[in-house]
N, C-alpha and C positions, 0 to 999 in steps of 0.2 A: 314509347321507349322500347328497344327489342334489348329484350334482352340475351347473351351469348348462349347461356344456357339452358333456354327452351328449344324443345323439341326432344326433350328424354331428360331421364332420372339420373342418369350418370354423364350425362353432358357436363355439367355445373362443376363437377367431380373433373374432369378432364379442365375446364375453364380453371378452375382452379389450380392446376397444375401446369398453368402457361409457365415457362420460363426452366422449367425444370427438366428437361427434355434430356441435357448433358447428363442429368442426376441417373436418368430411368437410362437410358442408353447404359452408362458406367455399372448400374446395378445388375442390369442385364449380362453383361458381360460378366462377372463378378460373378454371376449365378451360374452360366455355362460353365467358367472355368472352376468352380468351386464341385460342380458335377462330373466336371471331365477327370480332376485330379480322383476324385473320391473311390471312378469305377476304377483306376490304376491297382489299386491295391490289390484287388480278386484275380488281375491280371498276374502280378508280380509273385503273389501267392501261386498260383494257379503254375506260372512257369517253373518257379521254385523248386517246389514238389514233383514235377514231372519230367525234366530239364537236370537240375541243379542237385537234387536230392538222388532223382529217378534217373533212368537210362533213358529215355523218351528224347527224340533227337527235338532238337528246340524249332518250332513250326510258330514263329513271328513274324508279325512285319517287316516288311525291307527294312527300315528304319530301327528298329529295335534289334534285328539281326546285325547292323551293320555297326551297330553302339558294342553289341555284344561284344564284334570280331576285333573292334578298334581300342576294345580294354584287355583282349587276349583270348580271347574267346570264352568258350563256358568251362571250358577246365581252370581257368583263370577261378570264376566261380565255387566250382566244386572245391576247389583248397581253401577259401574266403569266402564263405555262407554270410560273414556279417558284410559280405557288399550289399547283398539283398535288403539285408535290414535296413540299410542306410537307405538305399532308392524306397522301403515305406514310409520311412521317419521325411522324408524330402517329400514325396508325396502327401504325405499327411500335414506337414506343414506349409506346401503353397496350398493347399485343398484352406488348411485355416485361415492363411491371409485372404486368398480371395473373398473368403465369410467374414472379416473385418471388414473387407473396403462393402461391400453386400448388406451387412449391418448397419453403416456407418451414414450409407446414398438410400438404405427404405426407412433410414428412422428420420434421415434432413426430409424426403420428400414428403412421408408421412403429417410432419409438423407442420412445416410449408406450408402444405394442402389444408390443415386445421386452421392455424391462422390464419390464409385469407378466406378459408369460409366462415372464420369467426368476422372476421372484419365486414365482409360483405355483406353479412346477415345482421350488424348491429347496425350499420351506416345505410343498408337497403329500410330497415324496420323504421329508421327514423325519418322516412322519406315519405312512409305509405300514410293515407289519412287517417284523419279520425274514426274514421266509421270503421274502417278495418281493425283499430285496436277495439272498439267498443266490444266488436263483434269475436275477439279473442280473449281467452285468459290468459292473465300475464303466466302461469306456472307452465303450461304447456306452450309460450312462446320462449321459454325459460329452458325447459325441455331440450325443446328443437336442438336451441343455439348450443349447447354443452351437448347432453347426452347423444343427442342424432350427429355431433360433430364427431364427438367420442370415435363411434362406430365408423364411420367414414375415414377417419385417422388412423384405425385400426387396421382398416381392410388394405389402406396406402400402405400402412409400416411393415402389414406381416402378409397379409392373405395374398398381395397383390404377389410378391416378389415369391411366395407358397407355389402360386399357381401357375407361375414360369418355371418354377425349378420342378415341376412333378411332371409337367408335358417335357423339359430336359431330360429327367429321368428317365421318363418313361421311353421316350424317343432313341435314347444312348444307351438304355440297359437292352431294347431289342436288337439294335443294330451290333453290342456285345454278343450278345446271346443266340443271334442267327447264326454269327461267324462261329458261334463254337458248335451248335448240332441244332440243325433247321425242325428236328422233330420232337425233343424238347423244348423247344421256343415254342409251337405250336399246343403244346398241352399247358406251358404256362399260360397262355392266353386263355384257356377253357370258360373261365369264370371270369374274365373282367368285363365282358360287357354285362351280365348278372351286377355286378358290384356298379357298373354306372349306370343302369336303368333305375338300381334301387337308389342310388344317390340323387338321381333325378326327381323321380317317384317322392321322395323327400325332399328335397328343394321347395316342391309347390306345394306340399302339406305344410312344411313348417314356416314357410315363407307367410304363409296366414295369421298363425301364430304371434310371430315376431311382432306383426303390425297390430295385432290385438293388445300387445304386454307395452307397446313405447305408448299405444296410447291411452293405455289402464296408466301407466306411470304417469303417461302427463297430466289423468286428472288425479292422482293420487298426490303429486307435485301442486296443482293450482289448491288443491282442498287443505293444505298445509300451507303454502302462500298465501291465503287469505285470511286464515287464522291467525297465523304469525304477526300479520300486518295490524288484525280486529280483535289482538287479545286484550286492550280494554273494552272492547263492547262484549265481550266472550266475558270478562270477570266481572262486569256490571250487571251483567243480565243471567250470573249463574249456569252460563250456558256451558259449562267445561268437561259433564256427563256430556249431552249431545255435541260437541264438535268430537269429542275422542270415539264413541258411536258411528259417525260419521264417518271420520277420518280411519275407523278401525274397518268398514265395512267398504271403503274404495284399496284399502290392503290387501282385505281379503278376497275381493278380485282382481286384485293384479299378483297372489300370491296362489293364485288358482288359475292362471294364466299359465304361470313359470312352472307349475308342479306337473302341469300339461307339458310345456315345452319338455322339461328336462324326461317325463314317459318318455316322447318321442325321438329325444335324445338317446336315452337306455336302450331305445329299440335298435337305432339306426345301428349304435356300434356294439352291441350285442350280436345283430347280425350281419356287420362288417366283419367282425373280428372271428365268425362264422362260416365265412367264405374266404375272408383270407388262409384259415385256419386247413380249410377244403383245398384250396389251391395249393397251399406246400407241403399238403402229404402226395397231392396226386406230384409235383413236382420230386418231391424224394420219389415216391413210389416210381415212377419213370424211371428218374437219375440212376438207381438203385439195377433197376433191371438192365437198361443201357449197358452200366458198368459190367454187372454179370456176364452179359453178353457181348462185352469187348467195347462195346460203341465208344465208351467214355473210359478217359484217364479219372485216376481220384482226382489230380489237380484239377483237373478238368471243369469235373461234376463238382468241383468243391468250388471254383470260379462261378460256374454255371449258378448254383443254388443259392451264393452272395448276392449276383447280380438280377437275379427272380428275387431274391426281398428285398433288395433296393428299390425295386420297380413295385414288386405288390402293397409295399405300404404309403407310400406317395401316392398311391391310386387308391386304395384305402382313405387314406387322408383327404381328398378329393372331396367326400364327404364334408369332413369338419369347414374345408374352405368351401364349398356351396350353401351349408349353412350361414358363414360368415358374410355370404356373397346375397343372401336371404335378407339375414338383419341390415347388411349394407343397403340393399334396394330400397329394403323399408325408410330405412334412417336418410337416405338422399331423396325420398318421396317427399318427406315430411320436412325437409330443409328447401326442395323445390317448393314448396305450397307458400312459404314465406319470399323466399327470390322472384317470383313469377309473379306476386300480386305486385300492380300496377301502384307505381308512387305518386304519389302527387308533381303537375306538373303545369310550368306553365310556358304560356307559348315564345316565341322566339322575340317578339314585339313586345312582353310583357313590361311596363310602365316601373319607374323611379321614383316618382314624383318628390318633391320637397312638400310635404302636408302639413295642412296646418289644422285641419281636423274640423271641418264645416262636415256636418254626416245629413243626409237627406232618409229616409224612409219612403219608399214611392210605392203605394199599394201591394205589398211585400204578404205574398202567401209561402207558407212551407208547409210539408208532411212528411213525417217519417215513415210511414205507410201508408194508409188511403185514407185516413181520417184528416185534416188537415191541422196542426200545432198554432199557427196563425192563420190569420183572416186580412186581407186590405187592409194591414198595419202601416200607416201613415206617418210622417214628424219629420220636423227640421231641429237639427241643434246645432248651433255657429260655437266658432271657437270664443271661448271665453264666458260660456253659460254652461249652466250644471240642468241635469237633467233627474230626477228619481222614474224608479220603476214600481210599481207598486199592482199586486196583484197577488191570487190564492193559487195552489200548489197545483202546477198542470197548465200553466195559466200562456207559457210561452217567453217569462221572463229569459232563461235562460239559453234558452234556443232563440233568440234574439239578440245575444250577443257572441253565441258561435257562433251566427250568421256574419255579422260585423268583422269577426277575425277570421273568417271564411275558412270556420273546420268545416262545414257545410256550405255548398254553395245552391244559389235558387237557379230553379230550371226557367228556359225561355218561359216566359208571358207569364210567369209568378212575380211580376216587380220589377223595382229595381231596388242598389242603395249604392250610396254616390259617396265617395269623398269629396269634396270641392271640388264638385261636379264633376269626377271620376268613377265610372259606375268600377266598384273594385274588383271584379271580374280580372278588368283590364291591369290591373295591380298584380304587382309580382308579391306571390305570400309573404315569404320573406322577410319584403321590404315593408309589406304590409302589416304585417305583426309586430314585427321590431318598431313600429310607429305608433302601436295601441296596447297599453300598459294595463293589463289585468291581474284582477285580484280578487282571489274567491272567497269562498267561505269557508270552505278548508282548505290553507293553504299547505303547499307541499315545501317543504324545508329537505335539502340534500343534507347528509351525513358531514357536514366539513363547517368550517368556523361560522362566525354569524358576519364574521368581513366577508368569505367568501361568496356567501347568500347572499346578502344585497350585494352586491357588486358582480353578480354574475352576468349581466347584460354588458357590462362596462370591468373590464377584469384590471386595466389599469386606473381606475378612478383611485383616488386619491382620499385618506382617512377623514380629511375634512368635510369634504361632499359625505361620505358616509354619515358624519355625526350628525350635519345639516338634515339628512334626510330621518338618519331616526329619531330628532328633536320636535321633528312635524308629527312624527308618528306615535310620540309620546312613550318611547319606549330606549332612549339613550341614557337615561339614570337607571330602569332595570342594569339594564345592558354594561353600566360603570361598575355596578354589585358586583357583579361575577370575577370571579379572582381572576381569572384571564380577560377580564372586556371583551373585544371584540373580536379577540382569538379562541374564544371557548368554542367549544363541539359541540355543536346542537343534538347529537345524537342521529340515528334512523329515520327520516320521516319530521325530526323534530321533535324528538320523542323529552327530551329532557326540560323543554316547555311550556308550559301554560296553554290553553286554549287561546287566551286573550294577546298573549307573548307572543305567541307565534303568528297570530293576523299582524298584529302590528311589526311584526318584523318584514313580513312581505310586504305590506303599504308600504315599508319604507325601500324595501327592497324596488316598488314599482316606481315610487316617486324616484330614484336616484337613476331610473331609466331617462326623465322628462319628456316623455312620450307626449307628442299632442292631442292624445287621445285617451284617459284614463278611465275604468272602468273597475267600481267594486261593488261584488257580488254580494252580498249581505256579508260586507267582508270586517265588521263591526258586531259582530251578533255576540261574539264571549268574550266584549269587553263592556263595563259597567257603564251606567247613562252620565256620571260624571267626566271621566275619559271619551268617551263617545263625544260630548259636548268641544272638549278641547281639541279631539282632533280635529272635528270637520271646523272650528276655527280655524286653528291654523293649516287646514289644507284650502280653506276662501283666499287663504294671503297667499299660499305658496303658489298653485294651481292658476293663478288668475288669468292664461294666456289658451288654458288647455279645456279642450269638452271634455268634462266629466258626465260620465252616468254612473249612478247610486242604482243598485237594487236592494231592497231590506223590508222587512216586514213592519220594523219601528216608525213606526211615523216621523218621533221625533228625529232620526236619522234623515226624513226626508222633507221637511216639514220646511227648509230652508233655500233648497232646488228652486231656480229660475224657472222652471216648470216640471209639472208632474203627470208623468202619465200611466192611468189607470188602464190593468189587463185584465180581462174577463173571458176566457174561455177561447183566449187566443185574438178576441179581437181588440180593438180601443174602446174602452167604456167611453171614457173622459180623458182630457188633459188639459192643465191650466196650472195656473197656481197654486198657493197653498190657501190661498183667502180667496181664493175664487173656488174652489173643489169644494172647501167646508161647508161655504153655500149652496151648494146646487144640490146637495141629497145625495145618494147614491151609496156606493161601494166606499168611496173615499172618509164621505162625512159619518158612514157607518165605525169603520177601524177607528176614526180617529175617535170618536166617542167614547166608545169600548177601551182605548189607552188614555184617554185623559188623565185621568186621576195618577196613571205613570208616568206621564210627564210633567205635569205638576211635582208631580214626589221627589222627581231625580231632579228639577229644576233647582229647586227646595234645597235639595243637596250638594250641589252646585256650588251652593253659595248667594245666587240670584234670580230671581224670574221672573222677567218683564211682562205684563199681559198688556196683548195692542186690540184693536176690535179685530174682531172675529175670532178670538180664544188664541190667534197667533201668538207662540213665545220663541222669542227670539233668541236662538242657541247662542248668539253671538256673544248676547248681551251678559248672557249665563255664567259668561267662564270671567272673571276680574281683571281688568286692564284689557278687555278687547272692545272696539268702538264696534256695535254693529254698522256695516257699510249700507250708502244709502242703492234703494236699487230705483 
């Protein structure tokens, strides 16, 4: 995918601003004329006093002369001084409308430009894979999107339309100030290019800076977003000295950052404010002698010395907009680094298929670096058989089923893995995920009802399919509790709760997908072996069309799977059943030893527990009024 905006930092910045063209034109215009009106005044002054006031024969423009001659000429004037004032007051208010409309086209382009880089940047990040988010923190991709847009929006709304109107300035106050005495024009310049070499000089100092402080901010940002997020593991584990420790000590270097910047700030316009200071005495001091010596009218030198600080402080200010122009570069550096990264993508032939969920395993290696996570991991599972995973921490359970929903994908001659004999390569993600329903072991619950949770794969499903899916999930009498049902607000995260509430709101949440393909992560782990019992009954009756794979460390969660497959260090120990595993010794008949007496207990508690040869208990049999089925 090319995208428009590579090839520079302020490309993206211009990309952004397609359509807006009429905007910046109008603005521009608006700027000129808001400048053109403004040097009017030092003119009209200037004539006033030397013309109108003075005996000085009036030395104008054709145009201005022939305005004079066509209102009566300047005696007309000399009897009516307040005509003058009215051509200020006229002046000074087109000078203000033009600065409405000027205002009005850099605050729309401004915005414009924030918006679609906000859009671009949330709808490109939801695009880029897994690995790319692993590999960022959410508070500095948090950062980017706000604060780096912030600055960008800034430079649109004020700096951009700054830096038009100071090169107008500066351009219209010489071409003023030649026509009035070529050798004063000439001493005002004395010191500006001093004033832009030092702005210069500054630009690539502070421009260092800048990018030091957005990105002290952004880990000072992730180091409070993770807090925020783990403040019960923070109140569990007493940890609330060290994260404010922590948290006080990425402050105070990014507050050692800014105490830098702002020296270098103090400097810059300390000694701006040093040379402009230098420039308008040597410009009086001129003016001054000029006039002594006849050269210059007072109106004159009085026009003259207006239109030299109109000009010397916009070039002054020159400064403050290359600094802005500093943080800008940065802040579109660090907004390019997220638009540039490549998104996931697939190719033009990418597959639809209708699945029905037959998954293959064909000698399937992976590595996330050189070490390999799997081994010639092998299996067939057809639609309508359950599968457990079962293995110790490291083992590849999990990286076994991102592979499956291809947040990860395997490189040539690492395998294959097939859906009904589609190696899913050829599968469009999309289409591929929307077909395989997962469920972790912390599930993530959005801030919004618990209808709108499960039902967010399917937005118009219907209350009844809801109540169906959380009756499998064992959690639709909770859920009747709550003064609102299935309108209450789960909170942040899912913060308002339970461990065990909130798994089984997602199970139901996945089941109301009816995905051919369902997948839970040890997605039962904080909920009790009683409930544990009932669910995975009634998910044998609901599920009966779909592969399911189990991962869980419980036996008794797995203990009921059409077959089991043991992970050891990334490769396949074993796999079989459950009365074929207990027999053969190993990894499997090990755990399950070590839980017996837990499964007995919770069976116990159940209400029932059948014992068949080889210590199998039948979950089915556990829960009252379910027949186990025969297999």
């Amino acid at each position: 995918m090319k995208l428009p905006w590579k090839g520079g930092k302020f490309a993206l910045i211009a990309a952004s601003a397609e359509g807006r063209y009429f905007r910046f034109t109008l603005c521009a215009i608006a700027i000129l004329g808001n400048v053109s009106f403004s040097f009017l005044n030092p003119q009209i002054i200037r004539y006033t006093i030397d013309s109108v006031i003075g005996t000085a024969p009036l030395e104008a423009p054709s145009f201005v002369q022939a305005m004079v001659d066509g209102l009566g000429g300047i005696d007309v004037f000399k009897r009516n001084i307040w005509i003058c004032a009215l051509f200020l007051i006229a002046a000074a208010l087109i000078s203000g409308l033009f600065n409405v409309v000027r205002r009005y086209t850099s605050i729309e382009i401004g915005e414009t430009v924030a918006w679609k880089l906000r859009n671009s940047l949330y709808s490109h990040i939801q695009k880029l894979d897994f690995e790319w988010h692993v590999a960022c923190q959410t508070g500095d991709i948090i950062q980017r999107c706000t604060t780096d847009v912030d600055s960008v929006r800034n430079f649109m709304q004020n700096q951009l339309g700054e830096l038009i109107r100071t090169f107008s300035v500066f351009v219209i106050a010489l071409l003023m100030m030649f026509s009035m005495d070529v050798f004063m024009s000439l001493m005002s310049l004395a010191l500006i290019p001093f004033i832009v070499v030092f702005s210069v000089m500054y630009f690539k100092k502070v421009g260092k800076q800048f990018k030091m402080a957005d990105e002290a901010e952004g880990v000072m940002q992730a180091a409070a977003q993770e807090n925020y997020t783990g403040v019960r593991v923070v109140r569990a584990f007493g940890r609330e000295k060290y994260e404010t420790e922590k948290f006080y000590e990425k402050t105070s270097i990014y507050r050692t950052i800014q105490i830098r910047i702002g020296r270098m700030l103090g400097l810059f316009w300390g000694g701006g404010d040093f040379f402009v200071g230098l420039q308008m005495a040597i410009i009086v001091g001129a003016g001054v002698l000029r006039s002594v010596q006849g050269h210059l009218t007072p109106g004159t030198f009085l026009a003259f010395y207006s239109s030299a600080n109109m000009m010397i402080w916009p070039v002054r200010n020159l400064g403050r907009i290359i600094s802005d122009m500093s943080r800008t570069s940065v802040a579109a550096g660090r907004i390019n680094y997220i638009l540039s990264a490549e998104p996931e993508t697939d190719p033009p032939d990418a597959l639809t298929p209708q699945l029905k969920g037959e998954i293959v395993f064909d000698k399937v290696t992976f590595n996330y670096g050189k070490e390999p996570v799997l081994r010639d991991v092998s299996f067939v599972l057809k639609p309508g058989e359950s599968m457990a995973i079962l293995g110790g921490t490291g083992s590849g359970k999990t990286t076994l089923v991102h592979l499956l929903s291809r947040l990860y994908d395997l490189k040539d001659g690492d395998g294959s893995i097939t859906i009904d004999g589609i190696d899913i390569r050829r599968i469009a993600r999309p289409h591929l995920r929307q077909n395989i329903g997962l469920c972790l072991q912390e599930p993530f619950l959005f801030s919004k009802t618990i209808r709108e949770n499960i039902s967010l794969i399917k937005p118009e499903m219907q209350l009844e399919e809801i109540q169906a899916a959380t009756a499998v999930a064992m959690v639709d009498e909770t859920i009747e509790e709550f003064e609102l049902g299935y309108e209450t607000i789960v909170g942040e995260r899912g913060v308002t709760l339970s461990g065990g509430q909130k798994q089984r709101v997602a199970i139901a949440r996945m089941l109301a997908g009816n995905s051919p393909v369902m997948i839970f992560d040890d997605s039962l782990s904080a909920v009790d072996t009683e409930t544990d019992s009932k669910i995975r009954a009634a998910l044998r009756r609901r599920v009966k069309e779909a592969a399911v794979i189990i991962i869980s460390h419980r036996i008794s969660s797995l203990m009921q799977a059409d077959k089991i497959l043991v992970l050891k260090d990334g490769t396949v120990e074993d796999i079989g059943s459950h009365e074929e595993l207990v027999t053969r010794g190993g990894t499997y008949q090990r755990i399950f030893d070590l839980q017996r007496g837990d499964i007995e207990t919770g069976f116990a508690e159940a209400g029932a527990a059948k014992t068949v040869p080889g210590a199998v208990f039948d979950t089915a049999a556990a829960v009252p009024g379910v027949v186990p089925e025969n297999k």
